[in-house]
C-alpha positions in Angstrom: 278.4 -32.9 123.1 274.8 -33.3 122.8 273.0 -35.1 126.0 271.3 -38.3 124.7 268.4 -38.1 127.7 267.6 -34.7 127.1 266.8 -35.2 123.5 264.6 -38.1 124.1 262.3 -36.2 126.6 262.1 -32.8 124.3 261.1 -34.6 121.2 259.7 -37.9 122.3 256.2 -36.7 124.0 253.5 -40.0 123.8 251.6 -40.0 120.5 247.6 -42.0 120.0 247.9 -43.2 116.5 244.3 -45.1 115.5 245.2 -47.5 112.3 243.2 -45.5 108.7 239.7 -46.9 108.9 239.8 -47.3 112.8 236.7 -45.2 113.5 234.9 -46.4 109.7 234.9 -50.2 111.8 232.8 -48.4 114.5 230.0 -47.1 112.8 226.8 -47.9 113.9 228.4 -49.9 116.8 229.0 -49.8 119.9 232.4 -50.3 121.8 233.3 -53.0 124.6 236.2 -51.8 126.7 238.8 -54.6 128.2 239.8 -53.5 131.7 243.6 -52.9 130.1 241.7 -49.1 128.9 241.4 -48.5 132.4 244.3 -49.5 133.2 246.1 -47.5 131.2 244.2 -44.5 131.3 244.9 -44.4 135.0 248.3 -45.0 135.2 250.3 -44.1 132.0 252.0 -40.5 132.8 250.2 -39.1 129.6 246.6 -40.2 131.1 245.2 -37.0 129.6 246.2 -37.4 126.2 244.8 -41.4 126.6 241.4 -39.4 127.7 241.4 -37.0 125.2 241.5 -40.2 122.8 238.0 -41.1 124.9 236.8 -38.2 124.1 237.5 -38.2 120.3 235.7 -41.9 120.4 232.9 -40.3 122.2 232.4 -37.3 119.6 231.8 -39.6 117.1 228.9 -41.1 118.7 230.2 -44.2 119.5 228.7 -45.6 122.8 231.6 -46.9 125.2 230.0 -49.8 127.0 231.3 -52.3 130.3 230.4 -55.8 131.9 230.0 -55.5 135.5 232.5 -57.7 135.5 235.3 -55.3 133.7 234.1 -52.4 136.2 234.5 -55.7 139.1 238.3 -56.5 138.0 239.4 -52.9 137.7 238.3 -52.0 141.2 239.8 -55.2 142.8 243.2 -53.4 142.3 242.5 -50.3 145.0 244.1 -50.0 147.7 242.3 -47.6 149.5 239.1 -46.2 149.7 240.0 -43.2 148.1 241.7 -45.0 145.3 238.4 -47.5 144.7 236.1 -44.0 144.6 238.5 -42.3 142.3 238.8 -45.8 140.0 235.1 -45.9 139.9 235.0 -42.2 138.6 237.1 -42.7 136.9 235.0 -46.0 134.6 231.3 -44.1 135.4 233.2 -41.0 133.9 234.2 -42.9 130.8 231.3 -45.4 130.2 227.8 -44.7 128.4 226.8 -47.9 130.1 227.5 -51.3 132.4 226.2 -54.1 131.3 224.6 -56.4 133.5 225.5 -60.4 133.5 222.3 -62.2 131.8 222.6 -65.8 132.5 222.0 -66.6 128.5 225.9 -66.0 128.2 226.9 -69.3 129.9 226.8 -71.5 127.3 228.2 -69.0 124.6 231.1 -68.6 127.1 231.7 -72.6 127.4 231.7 -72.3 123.3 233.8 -69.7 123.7 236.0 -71.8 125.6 235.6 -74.9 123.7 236.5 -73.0 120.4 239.9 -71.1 122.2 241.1 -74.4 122.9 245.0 -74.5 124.4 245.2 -70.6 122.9 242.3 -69.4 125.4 244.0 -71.3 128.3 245.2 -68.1 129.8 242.1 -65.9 129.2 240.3 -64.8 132.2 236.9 -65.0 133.1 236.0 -61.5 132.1 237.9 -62.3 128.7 236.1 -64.9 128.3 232.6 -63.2 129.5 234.0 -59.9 126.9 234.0 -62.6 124.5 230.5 -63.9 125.1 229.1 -60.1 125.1 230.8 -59.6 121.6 228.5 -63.4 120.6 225.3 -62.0 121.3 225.6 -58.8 120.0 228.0 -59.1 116.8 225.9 -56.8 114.9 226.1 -53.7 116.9 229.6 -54.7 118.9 233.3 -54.5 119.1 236.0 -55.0 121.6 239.1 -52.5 122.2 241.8 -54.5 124.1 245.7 -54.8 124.2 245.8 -58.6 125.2 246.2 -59.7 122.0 246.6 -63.3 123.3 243.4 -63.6 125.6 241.8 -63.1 121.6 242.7 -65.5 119.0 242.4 -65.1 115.3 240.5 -68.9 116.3 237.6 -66.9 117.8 237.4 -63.1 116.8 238.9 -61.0 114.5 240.9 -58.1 114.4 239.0 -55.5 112.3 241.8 -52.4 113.1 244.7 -51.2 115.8 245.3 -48.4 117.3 249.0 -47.8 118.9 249.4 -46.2 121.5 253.8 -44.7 121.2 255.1 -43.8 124.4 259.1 -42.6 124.7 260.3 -45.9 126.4 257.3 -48.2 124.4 255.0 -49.1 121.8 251.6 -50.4 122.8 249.1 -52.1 120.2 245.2 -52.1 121.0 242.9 -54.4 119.0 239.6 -53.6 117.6 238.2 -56.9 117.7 234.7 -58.3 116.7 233.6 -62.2 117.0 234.3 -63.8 114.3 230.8 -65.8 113.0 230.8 -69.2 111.7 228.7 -70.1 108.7 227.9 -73.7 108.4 228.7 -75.4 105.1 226.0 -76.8 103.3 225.6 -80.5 103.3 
C-alpha cells in the first residue's frame, strides 16, 4: 500500500510559474514591491527558490524599487534585534532603491481613496501610498502584490500573474499598473 504523505513530499516540491508575457509587461519599467514579497520571501520554507525568482527579475534589468513606507511595515514585525537587522538585509539585499515620501503624493492618495470607494476600505496606508507611487510614475512603473483586494480593477489594472504553487497551496501575485483615466470630450 502506497503512503499518501510520502508521495506528496517526493513529487510536490514548490514551483514559481510567471503567467507568458509576465516579464514583456516589465520592459522598460521599473517594479514596486508590496511588503507581501518580503513576507514571503522570508518565511515560506522554499525562500530560496522565491529568491532565485528575484534574481531572474533582476537579470533582466528590471529595477526592484520600495517606499520607505513598505521597508517601515515589514520591519514593524521583528521581534528582536537580530531579526529587524536580518529583515533589513534581507529588503537592502533585494531592492535597487527606497523611495522616499514626497509630499506631492497626498492628494493623488485621497483620489486614490476617493476612486476605491467601499472596495479600498480595507487597504492600508502603504497600499494606498503603493498606489499613489504607481499615479506619478505610470509610465515607467508596476506593482507586484498578492492582495488582490487592497487593488481593484476600479483603480489599477492587472497587466499579468505569476503563481507561486506550494504542496499545501496556490498563491497568485499581481502585476498591476494604475489604470489612467482619459476624459471624454465634451
Amino acid at each position: 500500500m502506497w503512503n499518501r504523505k510520502n508521495i506528496w513530499k517526493e513529487k510536490m516540491q514548490m514551483r514559481i510559474e510567471p503567467a507568458v508575457g509576465f516579464y514583456d509587461c516589465l520592459k522598460g519599467k521599473s517594479l514596486l514591491l508590496d511588503t507581501s514579497v518580503f513576507i514571503d520571501c522570508l518565511f515560506e520554507s522554499n525562500g530560496n527558490k522565491f529568491k532565485k525568482f528575484i534574481e531572474e527579475i533582476k537579470s533582466k534589468d528590471i529595477p526592484l524599487v520600495v517606499p520607505h513606507a513598505v521597508e517601515i511595515e515589514y520591519l514593524k514585525g521583528a521581534k528582536s534585534s537580530d531579526e529587524h537587522t536580518s529583515r533589513k538585509n534581507l529588503i537592502h539585499g533585494i531592492v535597487d532603491q527606497v523611495l522616499p515620501y514626497t509630499p506631492d503624493l497626498d492628494p493623488m492618495m485621497e483620489e486614490i481613496c476617493e476612486k476605491m470607494g467601499q472596495p479600498g476600505a480595507k487597504a492600508s496606508y502603504t497600499d494606498i501610498l503603493l498606489g499613489a507611487i504607481l499615479k506619478k510614475y505610470h509610465n515607467h512603473l508596476m506593482l507586484l502584490s498578492k492582495n488582490l483586494l487592497d487593488f481593484p480593477s476600479t483603480v489599477y489594472s492587472m497587466e499579468s500573474f505569476v503563481t507561486m504553487i506550494y504542496p499545501r497551496s496556490i498563491l497568485n501575485y499581481g502585476l498591476y499598473e494604475y489604470k489612467q483615466t482619459t476624459k471624454k470630450p465634451d
